[in-house]
C-alpha positions as CSV (number, residue, x, y, z in Angstrom):
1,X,23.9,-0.8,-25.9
2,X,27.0,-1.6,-25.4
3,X,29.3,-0.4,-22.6
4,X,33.1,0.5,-23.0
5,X,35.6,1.1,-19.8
6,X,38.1,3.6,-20.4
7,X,40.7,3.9,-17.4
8,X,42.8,7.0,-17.7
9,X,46.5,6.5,-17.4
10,X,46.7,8.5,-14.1
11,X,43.8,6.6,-13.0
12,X,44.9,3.3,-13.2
13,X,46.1,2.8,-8.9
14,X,42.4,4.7,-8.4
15,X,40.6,1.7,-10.1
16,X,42.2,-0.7,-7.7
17,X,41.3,0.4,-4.5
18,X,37.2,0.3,-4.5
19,X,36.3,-3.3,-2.6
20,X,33.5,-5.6,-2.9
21,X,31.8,-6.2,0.6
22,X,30.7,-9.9,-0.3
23,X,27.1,-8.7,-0.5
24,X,24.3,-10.9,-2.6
25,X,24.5,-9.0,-6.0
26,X,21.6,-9.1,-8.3
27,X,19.0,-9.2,-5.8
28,X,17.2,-6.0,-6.9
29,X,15.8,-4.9,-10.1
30,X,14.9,-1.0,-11.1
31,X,11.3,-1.5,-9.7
32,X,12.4,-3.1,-6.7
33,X,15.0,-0.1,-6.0
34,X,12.8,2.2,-6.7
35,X,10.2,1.0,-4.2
36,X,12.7,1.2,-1.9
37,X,13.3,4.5,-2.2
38,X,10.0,5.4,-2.1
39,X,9.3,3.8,1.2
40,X,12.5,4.9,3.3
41,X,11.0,8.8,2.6
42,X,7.5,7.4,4.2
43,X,5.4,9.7,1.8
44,X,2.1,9.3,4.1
45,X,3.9,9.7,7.1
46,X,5.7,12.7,5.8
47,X,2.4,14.2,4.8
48,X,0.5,13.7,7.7
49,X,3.3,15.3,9.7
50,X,3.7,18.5,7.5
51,X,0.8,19.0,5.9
52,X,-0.1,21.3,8.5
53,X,3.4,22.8,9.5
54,X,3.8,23.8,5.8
55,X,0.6,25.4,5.5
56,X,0.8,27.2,8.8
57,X,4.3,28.6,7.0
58,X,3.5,29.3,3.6
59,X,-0.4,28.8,3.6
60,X,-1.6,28.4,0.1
61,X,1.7,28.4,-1.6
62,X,2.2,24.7,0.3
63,X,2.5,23.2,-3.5
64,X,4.9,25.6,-4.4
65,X,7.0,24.9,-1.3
66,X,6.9,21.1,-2.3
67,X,8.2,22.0,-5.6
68,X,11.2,23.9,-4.5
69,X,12.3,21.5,-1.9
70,X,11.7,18.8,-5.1
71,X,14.9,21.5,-7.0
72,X,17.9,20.7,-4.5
73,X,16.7,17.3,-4.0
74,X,17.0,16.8,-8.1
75,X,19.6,18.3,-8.9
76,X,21.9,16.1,-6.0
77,X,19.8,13.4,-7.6
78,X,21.6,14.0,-10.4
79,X,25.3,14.4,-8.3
80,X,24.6,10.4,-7.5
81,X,23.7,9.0,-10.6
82,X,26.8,10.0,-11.9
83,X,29.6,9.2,-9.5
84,X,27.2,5.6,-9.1
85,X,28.3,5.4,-12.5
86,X,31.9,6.1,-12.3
87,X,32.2,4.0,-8.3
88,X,29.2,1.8,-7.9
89,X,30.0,1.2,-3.7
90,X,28.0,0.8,-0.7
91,X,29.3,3.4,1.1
92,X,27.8,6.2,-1.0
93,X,28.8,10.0,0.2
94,X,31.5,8.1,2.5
95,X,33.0,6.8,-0.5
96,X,32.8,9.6,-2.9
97,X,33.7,11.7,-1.0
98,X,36.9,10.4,0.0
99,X,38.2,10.0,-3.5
100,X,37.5,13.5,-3.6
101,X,38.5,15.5,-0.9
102,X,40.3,13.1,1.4
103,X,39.5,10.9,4.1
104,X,39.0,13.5,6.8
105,X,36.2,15.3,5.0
106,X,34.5,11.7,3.8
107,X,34.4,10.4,7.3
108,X,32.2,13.4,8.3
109,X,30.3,13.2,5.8
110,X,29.7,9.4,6.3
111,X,29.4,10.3,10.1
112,X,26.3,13.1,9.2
113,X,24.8,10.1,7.1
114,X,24.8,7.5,10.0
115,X,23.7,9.7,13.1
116,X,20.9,11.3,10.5
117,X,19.9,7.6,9.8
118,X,19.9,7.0,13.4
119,X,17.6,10.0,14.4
120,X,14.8,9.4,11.8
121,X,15.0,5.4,12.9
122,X,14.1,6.5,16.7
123,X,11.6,8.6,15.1
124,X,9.8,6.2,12.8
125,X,9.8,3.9,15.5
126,X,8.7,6.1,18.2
127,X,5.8,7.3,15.1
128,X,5.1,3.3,13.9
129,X,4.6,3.0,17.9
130,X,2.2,6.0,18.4
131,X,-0.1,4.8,15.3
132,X,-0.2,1.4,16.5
133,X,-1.4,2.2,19.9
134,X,-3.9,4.9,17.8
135,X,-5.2,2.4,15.3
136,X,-6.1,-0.5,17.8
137,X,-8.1,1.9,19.8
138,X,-10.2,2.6,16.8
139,X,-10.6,-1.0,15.6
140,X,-11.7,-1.6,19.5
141,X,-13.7,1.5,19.8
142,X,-11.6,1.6,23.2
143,X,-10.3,5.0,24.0
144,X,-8.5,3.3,27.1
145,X,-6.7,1.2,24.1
146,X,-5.7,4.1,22.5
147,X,-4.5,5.5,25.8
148,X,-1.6,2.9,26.5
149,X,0.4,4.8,23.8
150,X,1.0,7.4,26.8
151,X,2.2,5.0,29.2
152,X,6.0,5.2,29.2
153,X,6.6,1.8,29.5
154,X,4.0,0.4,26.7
155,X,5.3,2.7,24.5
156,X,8.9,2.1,25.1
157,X,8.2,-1.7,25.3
158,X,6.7,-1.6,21.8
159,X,8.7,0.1,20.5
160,X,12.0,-1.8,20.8
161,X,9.5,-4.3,19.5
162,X,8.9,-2.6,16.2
163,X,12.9,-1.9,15.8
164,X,13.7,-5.5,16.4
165,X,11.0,-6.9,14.1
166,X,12.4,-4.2,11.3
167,X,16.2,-5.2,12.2
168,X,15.3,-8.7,11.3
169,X,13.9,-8.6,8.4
170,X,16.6,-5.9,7.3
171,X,19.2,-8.9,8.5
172,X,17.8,-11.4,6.3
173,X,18.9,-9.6,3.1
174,X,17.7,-7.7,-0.1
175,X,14.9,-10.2,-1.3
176,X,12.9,-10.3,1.8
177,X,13.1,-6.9,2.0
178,X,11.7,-6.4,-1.2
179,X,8.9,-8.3,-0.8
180,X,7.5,-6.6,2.3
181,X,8.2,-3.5,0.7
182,X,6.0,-4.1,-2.7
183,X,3.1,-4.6,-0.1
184,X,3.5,-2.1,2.2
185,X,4.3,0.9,-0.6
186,X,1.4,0.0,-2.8
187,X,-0.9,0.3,0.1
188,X,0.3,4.0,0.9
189,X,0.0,5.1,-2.9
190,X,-3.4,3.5,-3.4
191,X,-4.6,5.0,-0.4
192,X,-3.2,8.0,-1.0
193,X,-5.3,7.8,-4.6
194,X,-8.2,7.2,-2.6
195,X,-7.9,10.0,-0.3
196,X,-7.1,12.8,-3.2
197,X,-10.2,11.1,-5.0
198,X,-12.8,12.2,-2.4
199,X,-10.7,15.4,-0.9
200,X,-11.4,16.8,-4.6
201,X,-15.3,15.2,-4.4
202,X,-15.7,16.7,-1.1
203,X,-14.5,19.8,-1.5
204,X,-16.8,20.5,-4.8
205,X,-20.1,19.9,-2.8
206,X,-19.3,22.2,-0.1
207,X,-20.0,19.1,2.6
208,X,-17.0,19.8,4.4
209,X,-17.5,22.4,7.7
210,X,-16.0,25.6,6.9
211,X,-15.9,24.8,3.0
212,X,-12.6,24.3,0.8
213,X,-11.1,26.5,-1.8
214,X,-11.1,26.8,-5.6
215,X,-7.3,25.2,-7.3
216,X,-5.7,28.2,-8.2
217,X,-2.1,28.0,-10.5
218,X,-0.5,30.3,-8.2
219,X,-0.5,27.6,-5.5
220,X,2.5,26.4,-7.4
221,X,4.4,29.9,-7.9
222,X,7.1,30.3,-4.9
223,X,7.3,34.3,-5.4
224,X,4.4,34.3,-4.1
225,X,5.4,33.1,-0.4
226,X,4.5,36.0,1.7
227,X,8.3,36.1,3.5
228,X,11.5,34.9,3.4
229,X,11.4,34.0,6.0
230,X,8.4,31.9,5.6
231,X,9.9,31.0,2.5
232,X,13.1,29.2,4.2
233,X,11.1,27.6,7.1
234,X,8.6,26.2,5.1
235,X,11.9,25.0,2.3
236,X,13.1,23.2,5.2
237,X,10.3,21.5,6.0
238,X,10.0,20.2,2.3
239,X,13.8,19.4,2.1
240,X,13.4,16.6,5.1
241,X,10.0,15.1,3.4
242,X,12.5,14.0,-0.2
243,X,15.2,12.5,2.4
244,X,15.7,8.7,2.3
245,X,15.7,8.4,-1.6
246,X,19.1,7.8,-1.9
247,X,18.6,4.3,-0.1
248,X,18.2,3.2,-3.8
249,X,22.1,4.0,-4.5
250,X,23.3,2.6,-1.0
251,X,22.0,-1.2,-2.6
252,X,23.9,-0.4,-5.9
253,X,26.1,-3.8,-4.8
254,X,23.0,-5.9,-4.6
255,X,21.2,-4.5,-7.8
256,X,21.1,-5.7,-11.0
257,X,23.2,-3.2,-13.2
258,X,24.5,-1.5,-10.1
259,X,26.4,1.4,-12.0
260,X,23.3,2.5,-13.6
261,X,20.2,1.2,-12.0
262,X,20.3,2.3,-9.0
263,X,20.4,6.2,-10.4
264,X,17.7,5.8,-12.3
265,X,15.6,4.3,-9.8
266,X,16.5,7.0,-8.1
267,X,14.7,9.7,-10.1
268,X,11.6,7.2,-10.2
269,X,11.5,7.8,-6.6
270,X,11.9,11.5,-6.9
271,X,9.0,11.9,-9.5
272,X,6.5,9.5,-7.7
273,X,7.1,11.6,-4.7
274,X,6.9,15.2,-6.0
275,X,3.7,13.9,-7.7
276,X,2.3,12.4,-4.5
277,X,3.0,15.3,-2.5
278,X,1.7,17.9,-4.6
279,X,-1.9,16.3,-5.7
280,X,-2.0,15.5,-1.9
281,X,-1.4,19.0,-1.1
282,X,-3.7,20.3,-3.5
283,X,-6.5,18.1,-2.8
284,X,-6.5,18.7,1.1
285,X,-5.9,22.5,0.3
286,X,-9.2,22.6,-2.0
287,X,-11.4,20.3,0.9
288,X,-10.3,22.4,3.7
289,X,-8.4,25.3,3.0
290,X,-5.0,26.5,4.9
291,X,-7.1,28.1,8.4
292,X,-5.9,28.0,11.8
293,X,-9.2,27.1,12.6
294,X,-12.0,23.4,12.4
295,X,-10.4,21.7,10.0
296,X,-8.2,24.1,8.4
297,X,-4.4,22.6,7.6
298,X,-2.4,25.1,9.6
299,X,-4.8,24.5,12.7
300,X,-2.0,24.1,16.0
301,X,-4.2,21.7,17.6
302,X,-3.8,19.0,14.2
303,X,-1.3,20.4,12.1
304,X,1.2,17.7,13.4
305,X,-1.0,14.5,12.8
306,X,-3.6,16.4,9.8
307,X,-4.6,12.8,8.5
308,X,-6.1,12.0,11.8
309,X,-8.1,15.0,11.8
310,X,-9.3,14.4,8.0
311,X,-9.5,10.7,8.1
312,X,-13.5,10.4,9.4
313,X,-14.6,13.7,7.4
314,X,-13.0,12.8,3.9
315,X,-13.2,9.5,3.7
316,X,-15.6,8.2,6.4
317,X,-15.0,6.6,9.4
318,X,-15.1,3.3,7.7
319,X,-12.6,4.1,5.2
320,X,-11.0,7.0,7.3
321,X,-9.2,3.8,8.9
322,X,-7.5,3.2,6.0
323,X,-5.7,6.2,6.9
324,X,-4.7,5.3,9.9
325,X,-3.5,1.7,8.2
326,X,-1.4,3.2,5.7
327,X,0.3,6.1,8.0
328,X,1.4,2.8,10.4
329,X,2.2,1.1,7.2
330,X,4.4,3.7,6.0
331,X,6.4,4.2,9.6
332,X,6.8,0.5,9.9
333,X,8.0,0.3,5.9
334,X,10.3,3.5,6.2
335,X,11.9,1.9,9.7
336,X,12.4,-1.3,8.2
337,X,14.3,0.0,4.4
338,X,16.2,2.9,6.9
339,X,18.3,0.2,7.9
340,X,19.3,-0.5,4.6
341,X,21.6,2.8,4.5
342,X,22.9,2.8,7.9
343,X,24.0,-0.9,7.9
344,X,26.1,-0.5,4.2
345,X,27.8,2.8,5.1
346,X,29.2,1.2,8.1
347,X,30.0,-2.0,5.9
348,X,32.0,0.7,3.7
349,X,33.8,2.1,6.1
350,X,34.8,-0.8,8.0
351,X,36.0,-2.5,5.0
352,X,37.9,0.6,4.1
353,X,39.4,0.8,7.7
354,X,37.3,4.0,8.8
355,X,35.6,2.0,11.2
356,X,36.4,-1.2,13.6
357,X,37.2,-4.5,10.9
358,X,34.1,-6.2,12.9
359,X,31.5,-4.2,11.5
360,X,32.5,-5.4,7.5
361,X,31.4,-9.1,8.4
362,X,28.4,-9.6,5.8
363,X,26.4,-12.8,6.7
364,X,27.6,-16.3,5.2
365,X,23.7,-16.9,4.2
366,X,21.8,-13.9,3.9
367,X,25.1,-11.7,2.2
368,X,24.2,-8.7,4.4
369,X,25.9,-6.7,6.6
370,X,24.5,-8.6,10.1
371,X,26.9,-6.7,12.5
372,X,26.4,-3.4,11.5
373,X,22.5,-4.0,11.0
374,X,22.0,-5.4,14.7
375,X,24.6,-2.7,15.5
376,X,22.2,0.0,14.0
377,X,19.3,-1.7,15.9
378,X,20.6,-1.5,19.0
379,X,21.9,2.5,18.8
380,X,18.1,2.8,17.6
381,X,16.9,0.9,20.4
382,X,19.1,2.9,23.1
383,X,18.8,6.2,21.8
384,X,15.1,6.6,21.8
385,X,14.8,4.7,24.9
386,X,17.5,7.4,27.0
387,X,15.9,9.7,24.9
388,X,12.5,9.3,26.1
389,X,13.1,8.7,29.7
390,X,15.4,11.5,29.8
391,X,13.0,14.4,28.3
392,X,10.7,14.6,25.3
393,X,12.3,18.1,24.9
394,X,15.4,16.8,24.3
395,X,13.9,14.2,21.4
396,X,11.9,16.8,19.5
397,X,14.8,19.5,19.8
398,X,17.2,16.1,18.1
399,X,14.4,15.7,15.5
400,X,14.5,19.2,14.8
401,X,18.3,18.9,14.6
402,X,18.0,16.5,11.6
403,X,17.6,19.1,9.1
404,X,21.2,20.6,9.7
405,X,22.8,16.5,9.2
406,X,20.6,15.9,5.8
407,X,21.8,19.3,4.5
408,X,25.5,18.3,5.5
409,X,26.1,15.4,3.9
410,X,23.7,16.0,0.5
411,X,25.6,19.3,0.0
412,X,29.2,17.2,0.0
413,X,28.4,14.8,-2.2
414,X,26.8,17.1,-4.6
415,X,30.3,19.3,-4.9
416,X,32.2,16.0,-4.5
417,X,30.7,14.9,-7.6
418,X,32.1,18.3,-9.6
419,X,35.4,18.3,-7.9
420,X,36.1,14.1,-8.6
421,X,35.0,14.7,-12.6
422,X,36.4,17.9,-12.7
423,X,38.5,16.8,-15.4
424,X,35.6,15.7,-17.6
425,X,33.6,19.2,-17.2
426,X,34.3,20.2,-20.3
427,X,34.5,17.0,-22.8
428,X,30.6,17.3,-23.3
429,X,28.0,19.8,-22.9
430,X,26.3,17.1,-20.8
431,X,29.2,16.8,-18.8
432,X,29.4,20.0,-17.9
433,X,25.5,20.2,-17.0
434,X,25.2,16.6,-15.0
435,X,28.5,16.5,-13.4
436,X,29.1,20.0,-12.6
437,X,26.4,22.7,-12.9
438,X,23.7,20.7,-11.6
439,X,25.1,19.2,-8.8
440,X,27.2,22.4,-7.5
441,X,23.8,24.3,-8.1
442,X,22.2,21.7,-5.4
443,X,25.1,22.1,-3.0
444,X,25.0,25.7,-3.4
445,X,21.3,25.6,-2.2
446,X,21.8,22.8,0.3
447,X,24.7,25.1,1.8
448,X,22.4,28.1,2.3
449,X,19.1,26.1,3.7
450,X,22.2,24.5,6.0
451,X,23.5,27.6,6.8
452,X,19.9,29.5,7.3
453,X,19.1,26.4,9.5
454,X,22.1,27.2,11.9
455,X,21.1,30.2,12.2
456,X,17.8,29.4,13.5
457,X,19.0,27.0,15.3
458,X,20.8,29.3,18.3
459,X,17.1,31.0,19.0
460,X,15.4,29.3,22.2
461,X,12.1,29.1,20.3
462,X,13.2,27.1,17.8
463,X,12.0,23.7,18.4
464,X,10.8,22.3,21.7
465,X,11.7,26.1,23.5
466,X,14.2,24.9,25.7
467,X,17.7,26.2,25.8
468,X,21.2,25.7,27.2
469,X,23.0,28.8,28.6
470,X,21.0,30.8,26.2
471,X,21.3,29.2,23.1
472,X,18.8,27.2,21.8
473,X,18.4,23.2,22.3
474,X,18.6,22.2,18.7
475,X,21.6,24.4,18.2
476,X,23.4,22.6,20.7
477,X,22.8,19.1,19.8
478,X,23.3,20.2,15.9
479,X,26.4,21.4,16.5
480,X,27.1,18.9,19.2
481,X,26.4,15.8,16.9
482,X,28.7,16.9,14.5
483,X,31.4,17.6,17.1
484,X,31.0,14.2,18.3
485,X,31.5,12.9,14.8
486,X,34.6,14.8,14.8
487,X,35.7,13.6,18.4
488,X,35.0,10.1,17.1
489,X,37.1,10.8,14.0
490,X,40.1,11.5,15.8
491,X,40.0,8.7,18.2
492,X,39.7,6.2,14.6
493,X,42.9,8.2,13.2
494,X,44.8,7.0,16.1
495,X,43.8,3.7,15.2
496,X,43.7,3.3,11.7
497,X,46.5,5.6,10.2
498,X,46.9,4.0,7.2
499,X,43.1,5.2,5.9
500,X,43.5,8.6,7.2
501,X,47.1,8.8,5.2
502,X,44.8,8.3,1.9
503,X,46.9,4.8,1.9
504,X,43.0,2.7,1.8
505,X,40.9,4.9,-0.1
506,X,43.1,6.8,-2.3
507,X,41.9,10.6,-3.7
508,X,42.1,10.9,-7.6
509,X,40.0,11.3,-10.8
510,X,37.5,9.2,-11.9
511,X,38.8,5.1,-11.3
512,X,36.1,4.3,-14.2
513,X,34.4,6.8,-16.7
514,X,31.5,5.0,-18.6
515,X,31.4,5.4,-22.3
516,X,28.2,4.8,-24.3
């Protein structure tokens, strides 16, 4: 196959004006990207921490809910692959959307990427932390092991450990990176294998207390969510377990083929997770059913850690360990490969001026972006540090907050990618599907969950409970965050005009339109 660049005549100033970052190219193959992908979404940490929240939302329908939240997720899928095509660049949605709609709405938008990446990173950690503490109190049968995870100052202290051990090996580049990754991913999937395997054995001899329940096909059918309601909470839910796959696009500079590759690893990603997710589902659905009761996935007292409770009577306490190993193993993998988007959307927008010239320094040696990886460390480090010494409130009710930045920033690229090739829309039929219908039909649906969210959001009970002057907690640092972004925005306009005049990063049709 042979590949022919055709540069519009209008086009032609638009081509010039996408930079190289100095980063190692061709240290990533498709399977390396895809992996990747796969381990910044954390599938066994995403599981054991909605499992139950799903099922206590939708009950039953938990697969269907999986496969909805797959839809949006797919169809942006689709919004990257192409404008990765046209403008193979680090910066992703920062970039993209800039030669779109201007470089007001693409600094948002690259703002709602880094402060999202920021939250989950004090998350993972803060999770990585928590297991750690958990799984050396099983391996020393010491519950008083186990119990240092609730001193402060332990918990803190490993903590900043774990982020500095994961900003490391993110600062030595692509290829290390990739090699911690194969290991640690194939360990979640083959004990995810392992756990579906005896879920389904356990839960056709009727071992389990309380019994399971027979697979029914209308687990997978969404109209038959008993609310809306129910429906949008439990969407949300499933939206945040597909986020972090488009890690595989922010290496497009380092991966072999980087206008194509890293879109198709992409959708690898995608499909390994919807197919995780759904046979895990299913399997725990059939072994112990949806109750708020024992074992039951929407029980309150376990439906935020449901592997720990399912670990000894699945799988057995020798093998429930496992469990334990690969829900650490996917924290610790998903901290270390979160970097990888943070880091190169700073790069971007320090090399296109958005940002202080400081952060686009990429390492003589390693070819990474070394500043605005320990830079990323360190807001990490801080934020769940204040965070945590300030009020555990106040981190849930930011975790909760998430949802409303991953929305933000999916649903602009996805109608960045029709508006940029709006010229093309109509040349081919799969044009008009890939790089318009598809991706404004994920934005549309993004837009409403983002929109549904916010209104959510300015209830008291909605997340931790606490409030500020009556409105809820998560509403306020939502909508605050964002602000911020914007604050933040005006103080780089004052000093860099030239990118905010469009003079850097110029709007305009495609710069490059691939022709097979």
């Amino acid at each position: 196959m042979t590949h022919t660049a055709i540069r519009p005549p209008q086009a032609d100033d638009n081509a010039q004006d996408v930079r190289g970052k100095g980063l190692g190219g061709n240290s990533v193959g498709l399977m390396g990207s895809a992996v990747i992908g796969v381990s910044t979404v954390a599938p066994v940490y995403c599981l054991t921490s909605t499992l139950g929240s799903t099922a206590g939302e939708v009950g039953l329908q938990m697969p269907a809910i999986f496969l909805a939240g797959f839809l949006p997720m797919l169809l942006v899928a689709f919004a990257y692959r192409e404008l990765n095509r046209a403008v193979p660049d680090c910066g992703t949605s920062f970039t993209w959307t800039v030669k779109a709609f201007g470089p007001h709405v693409g600094w948002m938008c690259g703002w709602g990427l880094v402060i999202a990446t920021v939250i989950v990173l004090s998350n993972l950690a803060g999770v990585a932390t928590s297991y750690f503490w958990l799984l050396a109190g099983e391996l020393t049968g010491s519950d008083s092991v186990a119990a240092l995870d609730g001193n402060k100052a332990v918990h803190i202290t490993t903590c900043l450990l774990l982020i500095a051990a994961a900003t490391a090996i993110s600062y030595r580049g692509m290829t290390t990176t990739k090699s911690v990754q194969y290991a640690l991913v194939a360990l979640q999937l083959a004990v995810l294998v392992l756990f579906v395997a005896m879920a389904v054995e356990k839960a056709g001899s009727g071992v389990l207390p309380g019994g399971g329940v027979d697979f029914s096909w209308s687990w997978l059918n969404p109209f038959e969510v008993g609310s809306f309601a129910a429906f949008t909470a439990g969407l949300s839910l499933s939206i945040f377990m597909y986020w972090g796959w488009d890690t595989c696009l922010t290496t497009n500079e380092e991966t072999v083929g980087s206008d194509r590759t890293p879109g198709r690893a992409a959708l690898i990603a995608m499909v390994v997770l919807v197919g995780s997710y759904l046979l895990t589902g299913v399997a725990a659905q059939m072994a112990v059913g949806t109750g708020t009761e024992g074992l039951g996935l929407a029980n309150p007292e376990t439906s935020d850690n449901v592997f720990a409770a399912l670990a000894g009577p699945v799988m057995g306490n020798a093998l429930g360990i496992l469990l334990f190993v690969a829900v650490l193993a996917s924290a610790a993998a998903s901290l270390q490969t979160t970097f990888i988007p943070v880091a190169r959307t700073v790069l971007a927008m320090s090399t296109y001026e958005a940002l202080p010239a400081s952060y686009a320094r990429v390492h003589e040696r390693f070819r990474t972006p070394g500043r605005a990886t320990v830079a990323a460390g360190i807001a990490t480090g801080v934020f769940y540090t204040v965070m945590t010494l300030v009020s555990e409130h106040v981190l849930i009710d930011t975790i909760y907050a998430l949802g409303l930045m991953i929305c933000f920033y999916y649903a602009l690229t996805a109608f960045a990618c029709a508006w940029y090739f709006r010229a093309e829309l109509t040349r081919t039929p799969r044009d008009t599907l890939f790089k318009g219908v598809f991706p404004v039909l994920g934005g549309i649906l993004l837009t409403a969950v983002f929109a549904k969210t916010l209104h959510d959001m300015w209830d008291p009970a909605y997340g931790s409970g606490s409030s500020v002057l009556g409105v809820g907690s998560v509403f306020v640092i939502g909508v605050g965050l964002l602000l911020l972004g914007a604050a933040l925005m005006a103080g780089m306009r004052r000093r860099s005009p030239a990118f905010f005049r469009g003079e850097v990063l110029t709007m305009g049709t495609p710069a490059l339109v691939i022709k097979d």
